[in-house]
N, C-alpha and C positions, 0 to 999 in steps of 0.2 A: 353445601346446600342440602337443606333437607324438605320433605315434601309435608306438607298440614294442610290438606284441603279444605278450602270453605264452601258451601253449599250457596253461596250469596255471589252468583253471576246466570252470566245469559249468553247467547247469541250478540255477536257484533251486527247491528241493525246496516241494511242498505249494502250489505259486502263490504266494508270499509277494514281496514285492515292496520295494524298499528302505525303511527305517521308521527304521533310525540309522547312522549314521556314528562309525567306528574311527579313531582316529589313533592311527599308533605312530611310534616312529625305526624307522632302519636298523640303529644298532650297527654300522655297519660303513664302512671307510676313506674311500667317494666313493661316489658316485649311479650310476660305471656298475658297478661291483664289486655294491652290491644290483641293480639291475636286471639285471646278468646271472645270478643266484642266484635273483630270481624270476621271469625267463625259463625256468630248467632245468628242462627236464621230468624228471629226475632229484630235484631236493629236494621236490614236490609243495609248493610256496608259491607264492602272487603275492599282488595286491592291484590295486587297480583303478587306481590313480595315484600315480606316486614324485613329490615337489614337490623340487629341487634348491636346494641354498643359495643361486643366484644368484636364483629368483626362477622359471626353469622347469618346466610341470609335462608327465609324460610320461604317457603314457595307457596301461594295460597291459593292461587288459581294460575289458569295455562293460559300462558300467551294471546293464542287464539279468541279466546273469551270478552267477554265485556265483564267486568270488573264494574263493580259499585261506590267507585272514591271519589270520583270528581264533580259532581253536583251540576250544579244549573253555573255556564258561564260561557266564555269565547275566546276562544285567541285565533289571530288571522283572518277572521269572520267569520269562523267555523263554530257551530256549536255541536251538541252530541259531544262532548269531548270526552266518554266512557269509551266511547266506541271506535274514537281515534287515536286510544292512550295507553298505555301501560302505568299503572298507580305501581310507586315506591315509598313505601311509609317508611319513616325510619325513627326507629327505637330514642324519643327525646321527649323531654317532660315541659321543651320548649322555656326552661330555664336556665340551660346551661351547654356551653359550646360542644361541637360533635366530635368524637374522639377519635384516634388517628385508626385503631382498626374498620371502624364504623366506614371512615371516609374511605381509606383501601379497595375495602367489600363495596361501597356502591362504585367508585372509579372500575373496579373490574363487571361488575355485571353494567354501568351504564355503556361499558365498550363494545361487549358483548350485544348488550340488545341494539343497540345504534349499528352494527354493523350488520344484524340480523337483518334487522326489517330496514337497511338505507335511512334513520332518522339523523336530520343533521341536530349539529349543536343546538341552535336558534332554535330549536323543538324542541326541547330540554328544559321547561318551567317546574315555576313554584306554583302551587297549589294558588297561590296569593295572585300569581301575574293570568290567570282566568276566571278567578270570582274574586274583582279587585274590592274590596269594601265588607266582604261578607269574610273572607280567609289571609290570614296571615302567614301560615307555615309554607318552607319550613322557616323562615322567620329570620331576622336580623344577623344573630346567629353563624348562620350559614353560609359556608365561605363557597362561595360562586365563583371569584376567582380562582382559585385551586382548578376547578372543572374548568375554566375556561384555558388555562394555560395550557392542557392537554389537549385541547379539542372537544371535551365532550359538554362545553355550554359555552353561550355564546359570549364572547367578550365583548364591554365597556369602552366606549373613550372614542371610537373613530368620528362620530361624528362632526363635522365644522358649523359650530352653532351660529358662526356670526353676528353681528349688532343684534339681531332681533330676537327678543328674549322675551317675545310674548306668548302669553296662553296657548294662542293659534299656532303659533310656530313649533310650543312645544308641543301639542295633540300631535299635530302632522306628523311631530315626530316619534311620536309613542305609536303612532296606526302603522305606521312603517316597519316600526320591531316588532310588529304584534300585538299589541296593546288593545284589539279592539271593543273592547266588551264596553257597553253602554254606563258612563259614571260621569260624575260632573269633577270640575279642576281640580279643588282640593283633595279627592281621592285617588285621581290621576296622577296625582303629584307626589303622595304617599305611596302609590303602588308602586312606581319607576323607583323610588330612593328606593323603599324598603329589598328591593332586587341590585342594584346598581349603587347605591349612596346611603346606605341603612341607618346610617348615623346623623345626615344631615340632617338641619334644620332651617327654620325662618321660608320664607317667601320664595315662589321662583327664582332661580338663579341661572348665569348662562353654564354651570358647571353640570344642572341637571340634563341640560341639552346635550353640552359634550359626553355626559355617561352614557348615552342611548348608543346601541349597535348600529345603527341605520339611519341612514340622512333621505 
């Protein structure tokens, strides 16, 4: 790990102190082009550590801090989510799968920080599962599994959907894993595949129910 300070944080508002962890990509060409972009005091962004395709991770701001990645959204019914988060950007152009030193490097720092600050799995989002409609990363892509098999993100599949395989059924069941941020069905629908079912398509199904963590 190396240290790149960015000047683009603050105070965590209210005493609140880290409770989940963000992962987004970059969207953009190489790992120094983002971290000179959330370096600039001119875009108001950073994030507390960029992880590099090779397996490197840079440190951009301290723990402690509020950090500028996460935008306007909710998970749990919490908003502020700067302030209750630790941002991991990671080094992807969000066209193409994330490589095994890249995965490594975040498996060890997300062990690390989860075990710092007591964050469980289930706190462990995509950038996409708290601003559902507005963010996509890190995107399709990204193998969730992998972190879930270890403990450090939540796993897929326990829930028992039962006959009822309506809308309501399935909201209820997205506010239960977290899901709560303000969107209507079809991007609700979107948001849980693109986390849990990234490939699916067509209409509700009762398989989106079973993907959800939480009944």
């Amino acid at each position: 790990m190396r240290d790149h300070p960015s000047p683009n944080f603050g105070p965590r508002r209210d005493g609140l102190t880290p409770s989940i962890i963000v992962l987004h990509y970059t969207a953009m060409a190489s790992a120094e082009a983002a971290i000179d972009r959330l370096c600039d005091p001119k875009t108001d962004v950073s994030a507390h550590y960029v992880i590099c395709r090779r397996g490197e991770v840079i440190r951009l701001v301290a723990e402690d801090k509020r950090a500028w990645h996460a935008g306007a959204g909710e998970w749990r019914g919490q908003t502020d989510i700067n302030s209750r988060s630790i941002g991991i950007e990671l080094d992807n152009a969000a066209d193409h799968p994330f490589p095994e030193p890249q995965m490594a490097a975040l498996e060890h720092l997300l062990s690390d920080l989860m075990a710092r600050w007591a964050i469980l799995p289930e706190d462990v989002i995509g950038h996409s599962d708290m601003a559902p409609g507005r963010k996509s990363d890190p995107g399709p892509r990204f193998d969730w599994a992998r972190l879930a098999r270890q403990g450090l993100a939540a796993p897929g599949g326990p829930s028992r959907p039962g006959p009822d395989v309506s809308a309501l059924r399935f909201r209820e069941c997205a506010r239960a894993a977290g899901f709560t941020a303000d969107m209507d069905d079809a991007t609700l629908l979107a948001t849980v595949r693109l986390r849990f079912r990234p490939y699916a398509k067509g209409p509700l199904a009762v398989e989106d129910i079973a993907a959800l963590p939480l009944d």
